[in-house]
C-alpha positions, -999 to +999 in steps of 0.1 A: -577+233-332-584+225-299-590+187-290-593+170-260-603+138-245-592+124-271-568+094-257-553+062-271-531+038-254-497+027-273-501-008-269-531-033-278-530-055-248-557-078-234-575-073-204-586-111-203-568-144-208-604-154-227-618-154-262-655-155-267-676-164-301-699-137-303-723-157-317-724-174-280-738-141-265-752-120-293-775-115-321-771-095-353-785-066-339-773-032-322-786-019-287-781+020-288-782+025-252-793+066-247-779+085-212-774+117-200-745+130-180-750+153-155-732+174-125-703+195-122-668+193-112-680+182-075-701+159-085-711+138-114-743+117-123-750+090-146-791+085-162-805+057-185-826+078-212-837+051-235-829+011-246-831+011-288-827-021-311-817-015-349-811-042-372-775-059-378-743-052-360-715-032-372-690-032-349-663-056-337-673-094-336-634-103-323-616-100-293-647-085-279-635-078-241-604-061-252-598-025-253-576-012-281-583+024-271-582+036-233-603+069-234-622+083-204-647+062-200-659+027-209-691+001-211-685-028-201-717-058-210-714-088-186-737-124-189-760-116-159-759-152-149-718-155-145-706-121-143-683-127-175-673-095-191-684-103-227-680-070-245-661-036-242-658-004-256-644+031-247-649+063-253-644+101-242-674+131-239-679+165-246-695+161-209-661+152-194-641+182-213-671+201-201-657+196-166-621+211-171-637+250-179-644+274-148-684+272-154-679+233-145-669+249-110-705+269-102-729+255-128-742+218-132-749+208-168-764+180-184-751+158-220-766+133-240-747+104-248-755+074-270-731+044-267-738+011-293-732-026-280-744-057-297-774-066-292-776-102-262-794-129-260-799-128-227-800-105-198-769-085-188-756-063-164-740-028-181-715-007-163-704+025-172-676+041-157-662+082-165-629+096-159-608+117-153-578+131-166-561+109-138-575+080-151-591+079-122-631+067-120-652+095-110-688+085-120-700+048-123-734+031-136-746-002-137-780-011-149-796-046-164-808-049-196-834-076-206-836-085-245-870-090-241-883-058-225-915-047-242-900-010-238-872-014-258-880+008-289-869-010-321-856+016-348-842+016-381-869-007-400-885+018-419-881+054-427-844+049-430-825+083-442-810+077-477-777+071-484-754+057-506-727+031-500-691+046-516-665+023-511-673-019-498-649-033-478-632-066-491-650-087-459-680-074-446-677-088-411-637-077-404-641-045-414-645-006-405-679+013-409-678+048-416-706+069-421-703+106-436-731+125-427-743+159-438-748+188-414-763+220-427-772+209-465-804+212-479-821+188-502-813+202-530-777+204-517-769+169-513-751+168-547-728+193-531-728+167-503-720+139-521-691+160-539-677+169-504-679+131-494-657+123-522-632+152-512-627+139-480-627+107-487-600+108-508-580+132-484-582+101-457-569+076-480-541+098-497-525+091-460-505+063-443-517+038-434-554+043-444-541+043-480-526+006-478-554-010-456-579+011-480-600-020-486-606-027-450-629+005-448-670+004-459-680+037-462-717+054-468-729+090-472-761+095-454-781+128-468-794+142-434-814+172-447-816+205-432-840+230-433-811+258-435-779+255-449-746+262-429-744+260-391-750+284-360-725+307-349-736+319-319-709+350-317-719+364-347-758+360-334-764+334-364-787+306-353-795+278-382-820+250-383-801+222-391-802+179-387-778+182-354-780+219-346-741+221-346-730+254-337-691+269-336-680+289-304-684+251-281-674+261-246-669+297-257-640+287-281-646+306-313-631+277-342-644+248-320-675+230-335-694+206-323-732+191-314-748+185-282-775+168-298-760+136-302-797+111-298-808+133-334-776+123-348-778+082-343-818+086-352-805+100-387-786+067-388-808+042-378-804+010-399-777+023-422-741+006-417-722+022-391-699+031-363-671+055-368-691+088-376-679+118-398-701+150-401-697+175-428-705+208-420-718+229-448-696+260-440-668+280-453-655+288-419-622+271-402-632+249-377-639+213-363-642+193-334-640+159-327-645+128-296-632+096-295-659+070-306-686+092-305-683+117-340-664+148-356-671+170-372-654+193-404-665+224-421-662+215-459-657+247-478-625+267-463-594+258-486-581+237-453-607+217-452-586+180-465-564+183-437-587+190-412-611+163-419-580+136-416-566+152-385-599+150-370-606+118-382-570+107-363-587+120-332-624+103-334-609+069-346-579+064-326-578+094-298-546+106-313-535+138-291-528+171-307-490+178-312-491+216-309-492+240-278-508+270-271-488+297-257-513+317-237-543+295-232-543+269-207-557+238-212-550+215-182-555+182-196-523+165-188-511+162-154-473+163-156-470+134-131-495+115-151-489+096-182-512+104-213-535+075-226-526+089-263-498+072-279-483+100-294-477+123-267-455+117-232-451+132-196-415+109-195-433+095-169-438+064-188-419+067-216-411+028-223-449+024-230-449+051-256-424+055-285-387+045-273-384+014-290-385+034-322-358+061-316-321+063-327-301+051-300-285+076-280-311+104-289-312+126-263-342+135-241-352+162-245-345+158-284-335+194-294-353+210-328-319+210-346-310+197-387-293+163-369-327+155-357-348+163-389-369+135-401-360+115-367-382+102-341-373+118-306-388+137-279-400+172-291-409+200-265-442+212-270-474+191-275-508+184-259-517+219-258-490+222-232-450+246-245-433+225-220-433+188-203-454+174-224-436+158-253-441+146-296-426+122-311-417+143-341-409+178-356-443+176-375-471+159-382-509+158-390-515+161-356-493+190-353-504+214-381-523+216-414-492+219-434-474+185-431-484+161-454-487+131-437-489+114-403-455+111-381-444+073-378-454+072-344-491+078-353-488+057-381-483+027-361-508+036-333-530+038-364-520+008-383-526-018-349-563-005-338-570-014-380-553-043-373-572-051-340-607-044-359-596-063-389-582-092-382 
């Protein structure tokens, strides 16, 4: 299924030769910072919506200015007073995919976006930066935040959505929070929910290397009710009223399902445990759809639905690329003189960054789709959407299709460092 902007870089490297504490600069609180994204391919605009405060902080509290994960497009928090970066985070948009479609070219169109940070002690300056699929910047923002701003609305103290806690993670503060959250289930559906919840979850962690690093996960099911069950699909003339008003046929794509209403989505989450989100989709219709650090999403009834959920869960967590091409629709995500943020794809352009220390030597490049080169990592023709110049690191994969069993060894490690970089 088509995914894009969905971009991780190989290697975890530091962008600063500084550690902070976070208790030095932050309380344990989250500011859910709301924007909206607006323009067209000529031009592009960043808005402040709305400042919200929830209680507790479930992100990173460790190497705090580092990214692990490039995307396109980051927040960076600096101390007002001394200009010190002191937290960052990246991500990529339905917005900035938005762009890469004809309409982009005649029609402007506005997104929501909702971005967490930690909550500061004292004021800061915020910058957020979009880009392209240059990694070039094409939109910046930078706005000051004051903790103390009457305006601020504070969320998540009462009237919290019920949910239950399935799995704790061995340390609560070095750890990943993942929320499953229902789409398209009624209330008297959310034992079929909670059923669903424990399919997928068990899908995830039947795969390398979530199943060995299983207890560094704490996981919740949060029963979002809907006043209709399923989802909206807009080609068939089906309109459903649902918790996030997902709908298939996103950007006119028939299988590709997402939401746009993505402010609902982190209000039905206020003050439970959270960062990675995962959205089942009460549907027995292929289809999914996911963004790095924001959500995805996966219908929960078609007989696909284990792999699916885990191969978009590889592209929300970590921005893994897809492995497959199409060979009449163009999607022009990858320049071929520019080298892909995700660490399982390559333009050869930079190939030393990617994968080649994990290759035979003397495989060739291109590596031909022959029996010497079964089970071998190499440089596979076809990937990224794209039947030629951009490269996989494998015959097969999770990323590739539904049919292989398990992730290739090159997104196994990509996945095993950003647990690592949460985690330790």
């Amino acid at each position: 299924m088509k995914k894009v902007l969905l971009l991780c870089l190989a290697a975890l490297g530091s962008i600063t030769s500084w550690a902070q504490r976070f208790d030095d600069y932050f309380v344990d609180k989250t500011l859910r910072i709301d924007y909206n994204f607006a323009g067209d391919v000529h031009r592009q605009e960043i808005f402040v919506d709305q400042l919200n405060v929830s209680p507790h902080w479930y992100g990173k509290r460790q190497r705090l200015a580092e990214l692990p994960v490039e995307g396109n497009g980051q927040i960076t928090v600096r101390d007002h007073r001394t200009q010190q970066v002191i937290y960052r985070h990246s991500f990529s948009t339905l917005f900035q995919e938005w762009l890469s479609y004809l309409e982009a070219q005649s029609v402007r169109k506005s997104f929501e976006n909702v971005f967490l940070v930690p909550m500061p002690k004292d004021t800061v300056d915020i910058t957020l930066d979009l880009r392209n699929n240059r990694r070039e910047v094409m939109a910046t923002l930078t706005h000051q935040v004051v903790p103390a701003d009457i305006l601020i609305r504070r969320i998540g103290e009462s009237h919290v959505t019920p949910y239950v806690t399935i799995q704790k993670a061995k340390d609560s503060l070095h750890c990943i929070h993942i929320a499953y959250l229902a789409e398209g289930y009624q209330k008297h559906e959310m034992s079929t929910f909670q059923h669903d919840v424990q399919v997928a979850l068990e899908a995830l962690f039947e795969h390398e290397p979530f199943k060995s690093m299983r207890d560094r996960f704490h996981i919740v099911a949060v029963e979002a009710p809907s006043q209709e069950s399923g989802t909206s699909e807009p080609g068939k003339g089906i309109w459903k009223n649902t918790a996030l008003h997902s709908h298939f046929d996103t950007f006119y794509s028939e299988r590709y399902l997402t939401t746009l209403h993505l402010k609902e989505m982190h209000d039905w989450l206020a003050g439970i445990p959270y960062e990675h989100i995962i959205v089942l989709v009460n549907s027995e219709r292929y289809g999914g759809g996911g963004v790095l650090n924001s959500y995805n999403l996966s219908t929960t009834h078609h007989p696909k639905y284990r792999p699916v959920v885990v191969h978009e869960f590889g592209h929300s967590f970590c921005g893994l690329g897809d492995e497959y091409a199409y060979e009449i629709e163009k999607v022009p995500m990858y320049p071929k003189d520019v080298e892909p943020w995700e660490p399982n794809l390559t333009t050869l352009v930079d190939f030393p960054s990617k994968w080649q220390d994990m290759m035979e030597q003397n495989t060739p490049v291109p590596t031909p789709l022959t029996d010497a080169y079964i089970n071998k990592v190499g440089v596979y023709q076809g990937g990224g959407y794209n039947v030629k110049d951009v490269y996989r690191p494998y015959q097969d994969c999770r990323m590739r299709t539904n049919e292989h069993p398990v992730f290739c060894p090159v997104c196994q490690r990509a996945l095993s460092r950003l647990i690592d970089f949460y985690t330790k």
